[in-house]
PyMOL Python script that loads the backbone (N, CA, C, O; Angstrom):
from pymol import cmd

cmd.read_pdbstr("""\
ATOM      1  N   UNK A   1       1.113 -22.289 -13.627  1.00  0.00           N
ATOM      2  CA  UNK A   1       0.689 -22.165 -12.250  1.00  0.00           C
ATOM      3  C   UNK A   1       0.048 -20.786 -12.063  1.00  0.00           C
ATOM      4  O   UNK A   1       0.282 -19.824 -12.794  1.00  0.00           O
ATOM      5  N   UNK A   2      -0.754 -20.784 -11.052  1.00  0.00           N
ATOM      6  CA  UNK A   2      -1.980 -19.393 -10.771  1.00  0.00           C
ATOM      7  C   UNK A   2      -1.135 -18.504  -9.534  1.00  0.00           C
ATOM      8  O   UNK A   2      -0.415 -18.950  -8.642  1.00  0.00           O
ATOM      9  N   UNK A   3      -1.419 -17.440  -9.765  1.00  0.00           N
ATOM     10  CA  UNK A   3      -1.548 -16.698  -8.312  1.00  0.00           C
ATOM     11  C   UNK A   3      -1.689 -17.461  -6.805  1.00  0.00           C
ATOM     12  O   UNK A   3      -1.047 -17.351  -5.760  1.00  0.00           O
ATOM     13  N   UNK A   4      -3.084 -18.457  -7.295  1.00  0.00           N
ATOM     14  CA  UNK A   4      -3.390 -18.510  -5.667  1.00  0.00           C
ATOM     15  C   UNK A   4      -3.190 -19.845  -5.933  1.00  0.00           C
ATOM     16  O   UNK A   4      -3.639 -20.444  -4.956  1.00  0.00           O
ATOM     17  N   UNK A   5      -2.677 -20.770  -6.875  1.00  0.00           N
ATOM     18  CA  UNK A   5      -1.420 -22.057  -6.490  1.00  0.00           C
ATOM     19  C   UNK A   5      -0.770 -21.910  -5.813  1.00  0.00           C
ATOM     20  O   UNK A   5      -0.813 -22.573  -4.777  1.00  0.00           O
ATOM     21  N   UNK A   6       0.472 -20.680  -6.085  1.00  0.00           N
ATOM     22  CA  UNK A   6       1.864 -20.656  -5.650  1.00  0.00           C
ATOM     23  C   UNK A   6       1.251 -19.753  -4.481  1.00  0.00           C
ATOM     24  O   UNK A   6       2.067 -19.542  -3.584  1.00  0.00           O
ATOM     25  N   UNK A   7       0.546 -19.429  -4.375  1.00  0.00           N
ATOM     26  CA  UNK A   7       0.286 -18.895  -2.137  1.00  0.00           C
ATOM     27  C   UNK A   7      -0.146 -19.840  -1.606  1.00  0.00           C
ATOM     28  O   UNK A   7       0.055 -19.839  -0.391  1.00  0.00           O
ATOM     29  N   UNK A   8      -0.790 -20.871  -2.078  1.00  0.00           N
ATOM     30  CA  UNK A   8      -0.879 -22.259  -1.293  1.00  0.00           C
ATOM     31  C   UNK A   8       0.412 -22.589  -1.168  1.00  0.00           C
ATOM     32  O   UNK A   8       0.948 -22.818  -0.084  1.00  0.00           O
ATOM     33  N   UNK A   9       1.135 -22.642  -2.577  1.00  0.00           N
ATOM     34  CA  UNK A   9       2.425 -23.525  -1.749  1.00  0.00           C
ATOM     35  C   UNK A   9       3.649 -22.673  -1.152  1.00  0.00           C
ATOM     36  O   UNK A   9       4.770 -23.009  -0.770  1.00  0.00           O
ATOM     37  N   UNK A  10       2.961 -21.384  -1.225  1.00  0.00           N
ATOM     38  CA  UNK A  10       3.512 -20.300  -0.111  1.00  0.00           C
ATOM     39  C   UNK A  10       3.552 -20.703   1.154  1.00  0.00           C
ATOM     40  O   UNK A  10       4.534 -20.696   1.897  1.00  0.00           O
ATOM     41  N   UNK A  11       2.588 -21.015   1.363  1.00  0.00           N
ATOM     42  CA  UNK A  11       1.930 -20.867   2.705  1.00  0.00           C
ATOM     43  C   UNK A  11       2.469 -22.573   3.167  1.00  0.00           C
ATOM     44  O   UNK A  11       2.940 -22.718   4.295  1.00  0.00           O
ATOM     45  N   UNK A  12       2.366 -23.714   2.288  1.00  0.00           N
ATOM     46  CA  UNK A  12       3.270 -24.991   3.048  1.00  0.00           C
ATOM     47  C   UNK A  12       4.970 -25.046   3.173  1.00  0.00           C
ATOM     48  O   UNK A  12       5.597 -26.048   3.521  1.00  0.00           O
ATOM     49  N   UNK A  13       5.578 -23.704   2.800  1.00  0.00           N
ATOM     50  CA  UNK A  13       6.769 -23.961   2.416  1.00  0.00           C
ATOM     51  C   UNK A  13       7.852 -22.928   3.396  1.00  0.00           C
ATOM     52  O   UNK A  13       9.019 -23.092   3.752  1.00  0.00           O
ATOM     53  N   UNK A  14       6.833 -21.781   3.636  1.00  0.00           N
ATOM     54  CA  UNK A  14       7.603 -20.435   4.076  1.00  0.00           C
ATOM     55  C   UNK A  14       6.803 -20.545   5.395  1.00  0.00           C
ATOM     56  O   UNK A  14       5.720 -21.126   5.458  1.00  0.00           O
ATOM     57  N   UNK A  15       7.516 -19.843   6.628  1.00  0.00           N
ATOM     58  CA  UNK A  15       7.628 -19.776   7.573  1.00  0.00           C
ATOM     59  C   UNK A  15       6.533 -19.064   7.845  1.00  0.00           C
ATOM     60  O   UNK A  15       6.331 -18.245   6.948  1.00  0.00           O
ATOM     61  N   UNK A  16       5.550 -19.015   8.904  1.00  0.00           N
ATOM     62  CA  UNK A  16       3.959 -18.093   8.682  1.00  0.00           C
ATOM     63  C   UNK A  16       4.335 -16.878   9.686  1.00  0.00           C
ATOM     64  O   UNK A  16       3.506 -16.032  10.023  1.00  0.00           O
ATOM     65  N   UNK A  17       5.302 -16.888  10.001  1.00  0.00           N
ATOM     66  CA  UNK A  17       5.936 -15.023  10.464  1.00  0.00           C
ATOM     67  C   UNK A  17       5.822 -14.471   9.220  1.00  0.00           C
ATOM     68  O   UNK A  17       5.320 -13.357   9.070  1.00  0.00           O
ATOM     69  N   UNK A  18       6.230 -15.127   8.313  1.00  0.00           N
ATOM     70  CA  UNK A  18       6.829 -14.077   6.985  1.00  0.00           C
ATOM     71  C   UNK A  18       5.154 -13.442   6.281  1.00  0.00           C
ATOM     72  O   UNK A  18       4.165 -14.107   5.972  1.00  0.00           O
ATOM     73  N   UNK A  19       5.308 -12.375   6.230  1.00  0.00           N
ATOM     74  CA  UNK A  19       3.574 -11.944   5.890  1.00  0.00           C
ATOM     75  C   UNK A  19       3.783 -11.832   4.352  1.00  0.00           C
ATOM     76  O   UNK A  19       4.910 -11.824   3.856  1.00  0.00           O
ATOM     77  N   UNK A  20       2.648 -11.746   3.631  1.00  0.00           N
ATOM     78  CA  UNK A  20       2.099 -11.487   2.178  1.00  0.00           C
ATOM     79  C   UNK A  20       0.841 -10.850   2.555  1.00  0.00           C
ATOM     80  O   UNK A  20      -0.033 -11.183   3.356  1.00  0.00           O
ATOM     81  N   UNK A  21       1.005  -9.584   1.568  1.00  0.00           N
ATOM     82  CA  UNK A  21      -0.151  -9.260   1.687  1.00  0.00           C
ATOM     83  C   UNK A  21      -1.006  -9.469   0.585  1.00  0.00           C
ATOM     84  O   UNK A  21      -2.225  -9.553   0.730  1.00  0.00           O
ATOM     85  N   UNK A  22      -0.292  -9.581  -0.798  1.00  0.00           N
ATOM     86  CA  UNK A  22      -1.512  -9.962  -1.699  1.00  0.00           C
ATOM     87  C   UNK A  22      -0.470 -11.044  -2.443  1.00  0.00           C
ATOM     88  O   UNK A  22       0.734 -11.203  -2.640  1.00  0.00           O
ATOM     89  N   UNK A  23      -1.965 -11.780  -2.763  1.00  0.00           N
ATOM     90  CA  UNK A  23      -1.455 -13.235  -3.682  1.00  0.00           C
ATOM     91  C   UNK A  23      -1.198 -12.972  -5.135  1.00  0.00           C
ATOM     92  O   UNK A  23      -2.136 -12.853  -5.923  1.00  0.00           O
ATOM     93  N   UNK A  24       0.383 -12.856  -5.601  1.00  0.00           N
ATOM     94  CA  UNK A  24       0.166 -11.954  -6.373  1.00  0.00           C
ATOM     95  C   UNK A  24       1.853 -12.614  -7.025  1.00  0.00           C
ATOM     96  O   UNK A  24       2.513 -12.534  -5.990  1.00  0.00           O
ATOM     97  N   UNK A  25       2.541 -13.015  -7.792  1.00  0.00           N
ATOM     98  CA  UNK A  25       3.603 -13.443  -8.368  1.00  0.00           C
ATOM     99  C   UNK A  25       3.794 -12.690  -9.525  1.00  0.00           C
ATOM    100  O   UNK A  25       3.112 -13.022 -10.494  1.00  0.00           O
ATOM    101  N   UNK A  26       4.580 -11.732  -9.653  1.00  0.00           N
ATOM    102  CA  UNK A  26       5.310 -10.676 -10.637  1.00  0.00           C
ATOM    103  C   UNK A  26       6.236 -11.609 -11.493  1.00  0.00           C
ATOM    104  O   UNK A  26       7.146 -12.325 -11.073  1.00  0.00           O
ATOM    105  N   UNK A  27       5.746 -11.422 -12.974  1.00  0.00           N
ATOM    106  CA  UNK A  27       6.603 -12.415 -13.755  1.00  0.00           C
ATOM    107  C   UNK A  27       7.547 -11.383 -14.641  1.00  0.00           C
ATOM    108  O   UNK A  27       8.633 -11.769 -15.074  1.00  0.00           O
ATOM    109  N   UNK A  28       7.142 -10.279 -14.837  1.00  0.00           N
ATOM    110  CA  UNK A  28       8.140  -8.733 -15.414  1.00  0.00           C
ATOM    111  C   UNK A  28       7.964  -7.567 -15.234  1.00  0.00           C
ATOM    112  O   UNK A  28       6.781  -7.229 -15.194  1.00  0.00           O
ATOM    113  N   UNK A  29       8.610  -6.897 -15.122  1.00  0.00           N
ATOM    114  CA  UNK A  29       8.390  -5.489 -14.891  1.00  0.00           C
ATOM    115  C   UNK A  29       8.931  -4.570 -15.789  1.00  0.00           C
ATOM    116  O   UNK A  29      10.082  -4.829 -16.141  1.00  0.00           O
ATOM    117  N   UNK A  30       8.323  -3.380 -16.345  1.00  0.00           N
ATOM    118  CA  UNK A  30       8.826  -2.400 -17.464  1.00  0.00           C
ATOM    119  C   UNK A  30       8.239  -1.253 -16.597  1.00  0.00           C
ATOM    120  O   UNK A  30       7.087  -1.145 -16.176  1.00  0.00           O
ATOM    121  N   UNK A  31       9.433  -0.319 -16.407  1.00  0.00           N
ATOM    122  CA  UNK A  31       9.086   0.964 -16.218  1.00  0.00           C
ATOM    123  C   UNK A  31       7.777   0.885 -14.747  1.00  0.00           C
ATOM    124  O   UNK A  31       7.900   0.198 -13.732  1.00  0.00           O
ATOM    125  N   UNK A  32       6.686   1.752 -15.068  1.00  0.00           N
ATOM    126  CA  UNK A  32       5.934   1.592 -14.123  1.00  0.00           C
ATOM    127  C   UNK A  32       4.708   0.585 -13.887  1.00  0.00           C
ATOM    128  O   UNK A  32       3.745   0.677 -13.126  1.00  0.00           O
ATOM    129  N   UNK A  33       5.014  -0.238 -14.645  1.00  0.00           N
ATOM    130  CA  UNK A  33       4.143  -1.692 -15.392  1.00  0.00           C
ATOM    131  C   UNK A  33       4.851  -2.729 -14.272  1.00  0.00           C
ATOM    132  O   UNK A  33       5.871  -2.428 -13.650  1.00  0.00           O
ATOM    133  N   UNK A  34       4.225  -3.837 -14.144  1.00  0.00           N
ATOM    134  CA  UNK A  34       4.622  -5.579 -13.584  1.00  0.00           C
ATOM    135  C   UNK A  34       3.119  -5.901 -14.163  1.00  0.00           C
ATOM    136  O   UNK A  34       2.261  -5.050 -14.396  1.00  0.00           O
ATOM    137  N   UNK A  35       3.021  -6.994 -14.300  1.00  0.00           N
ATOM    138  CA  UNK A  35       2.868  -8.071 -14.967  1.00  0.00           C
ATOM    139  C   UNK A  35       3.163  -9.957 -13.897  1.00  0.00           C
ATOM    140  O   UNK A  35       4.265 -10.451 -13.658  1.00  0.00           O
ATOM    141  N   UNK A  36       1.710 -10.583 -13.479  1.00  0.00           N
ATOM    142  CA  UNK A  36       1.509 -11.384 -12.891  1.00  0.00           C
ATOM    143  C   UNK A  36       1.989 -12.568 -13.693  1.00  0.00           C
ATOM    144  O   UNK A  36       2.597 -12.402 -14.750  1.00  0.00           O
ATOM    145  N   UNK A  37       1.797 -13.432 -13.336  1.00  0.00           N
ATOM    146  CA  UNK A  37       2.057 -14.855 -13.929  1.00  0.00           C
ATOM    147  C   UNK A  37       0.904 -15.454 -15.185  1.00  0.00           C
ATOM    148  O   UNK A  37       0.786 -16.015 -16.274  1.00  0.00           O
ATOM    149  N   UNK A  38       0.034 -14.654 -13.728  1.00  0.00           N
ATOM    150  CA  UNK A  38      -1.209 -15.219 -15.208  1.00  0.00           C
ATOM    151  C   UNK A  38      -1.324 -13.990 -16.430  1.00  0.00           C
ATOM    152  O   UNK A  38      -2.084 -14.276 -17.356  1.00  0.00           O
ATOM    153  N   UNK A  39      -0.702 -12.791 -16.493  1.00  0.00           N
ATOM    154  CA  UNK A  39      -0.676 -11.918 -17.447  1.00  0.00           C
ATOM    155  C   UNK A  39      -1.419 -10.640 -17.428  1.00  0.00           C
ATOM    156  O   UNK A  39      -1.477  -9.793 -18.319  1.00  0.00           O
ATOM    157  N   UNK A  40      -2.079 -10.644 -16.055  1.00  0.00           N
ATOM    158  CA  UNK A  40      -2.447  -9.282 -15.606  1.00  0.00           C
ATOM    159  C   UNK A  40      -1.849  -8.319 -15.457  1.00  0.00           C
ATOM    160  O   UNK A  40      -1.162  -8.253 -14.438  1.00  0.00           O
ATOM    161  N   UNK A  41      -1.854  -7.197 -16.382  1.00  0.00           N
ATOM    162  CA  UNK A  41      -1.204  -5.768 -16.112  1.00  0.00           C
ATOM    163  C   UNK A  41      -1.227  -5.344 -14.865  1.00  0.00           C
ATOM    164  O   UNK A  41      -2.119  -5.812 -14.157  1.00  0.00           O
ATOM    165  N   UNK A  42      -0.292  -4.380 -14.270  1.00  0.00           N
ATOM    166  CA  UNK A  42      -0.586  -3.410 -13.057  1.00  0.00           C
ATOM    167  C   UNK A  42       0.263  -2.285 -12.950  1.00  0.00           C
ATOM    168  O   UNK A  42       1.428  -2.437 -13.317  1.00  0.00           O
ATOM    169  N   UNK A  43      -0.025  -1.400 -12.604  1.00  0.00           N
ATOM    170  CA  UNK A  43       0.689  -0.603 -12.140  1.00  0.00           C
ATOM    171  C   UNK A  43       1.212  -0.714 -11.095  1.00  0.00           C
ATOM    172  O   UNK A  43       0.598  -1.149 -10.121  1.00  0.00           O
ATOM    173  N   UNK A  44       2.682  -0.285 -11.043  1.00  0.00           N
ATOM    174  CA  UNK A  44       3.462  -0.258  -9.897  1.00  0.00           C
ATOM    175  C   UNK A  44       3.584   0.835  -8.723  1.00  0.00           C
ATOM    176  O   UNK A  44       4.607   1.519  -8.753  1.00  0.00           O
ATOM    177  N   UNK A  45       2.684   1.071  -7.723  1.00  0.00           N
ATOM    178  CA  UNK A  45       2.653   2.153  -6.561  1.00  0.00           C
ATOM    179  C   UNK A  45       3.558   1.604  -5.388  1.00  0.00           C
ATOM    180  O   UNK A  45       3.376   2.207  -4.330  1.00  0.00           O
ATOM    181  N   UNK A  46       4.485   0.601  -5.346  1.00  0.00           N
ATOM    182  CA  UNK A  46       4.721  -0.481  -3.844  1.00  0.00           C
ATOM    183  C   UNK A  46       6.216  -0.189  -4.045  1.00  0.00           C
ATOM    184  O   UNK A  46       6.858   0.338  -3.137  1.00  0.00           O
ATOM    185  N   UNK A  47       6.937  -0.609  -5.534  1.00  0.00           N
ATOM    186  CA  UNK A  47       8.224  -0.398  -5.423  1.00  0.00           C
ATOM    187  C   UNK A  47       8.758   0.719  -5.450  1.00  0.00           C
ATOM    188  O   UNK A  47       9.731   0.916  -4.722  1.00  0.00           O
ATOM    189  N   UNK A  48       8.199   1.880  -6.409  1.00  0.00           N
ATOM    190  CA  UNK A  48       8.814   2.670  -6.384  1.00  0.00           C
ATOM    191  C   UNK A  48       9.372   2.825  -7.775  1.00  0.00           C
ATOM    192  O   UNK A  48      10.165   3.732  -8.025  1.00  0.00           O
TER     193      UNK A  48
END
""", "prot")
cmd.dss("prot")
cmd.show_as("cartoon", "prot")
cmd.util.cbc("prot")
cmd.orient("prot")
């Protein structure tokens, strides 16, 4: 499943108060690294 699959079925499932700001499903995290579903690196500035 993609990023912007699972925010479609975000968006039929979860309540539309609840905000997202980016379409974006974290599948691991190391240190200052996460890592999407589909396998895109990122750096982490949000958690901390």
């Amino acid at each position: 499943m993609t990023n912007q699959q699972l925010h479609q079925r975000r968006s039929q499932v979860i309540a539309q108060g609840m905000g997202a700001l980016y379409p974006l499903y974290v599948e691991k995290a190391e240190n200052a690294y996460v890592w999407d579903i589909e396998g895109n690196k990122y750096i982490d500035f949000a958690a901390g």
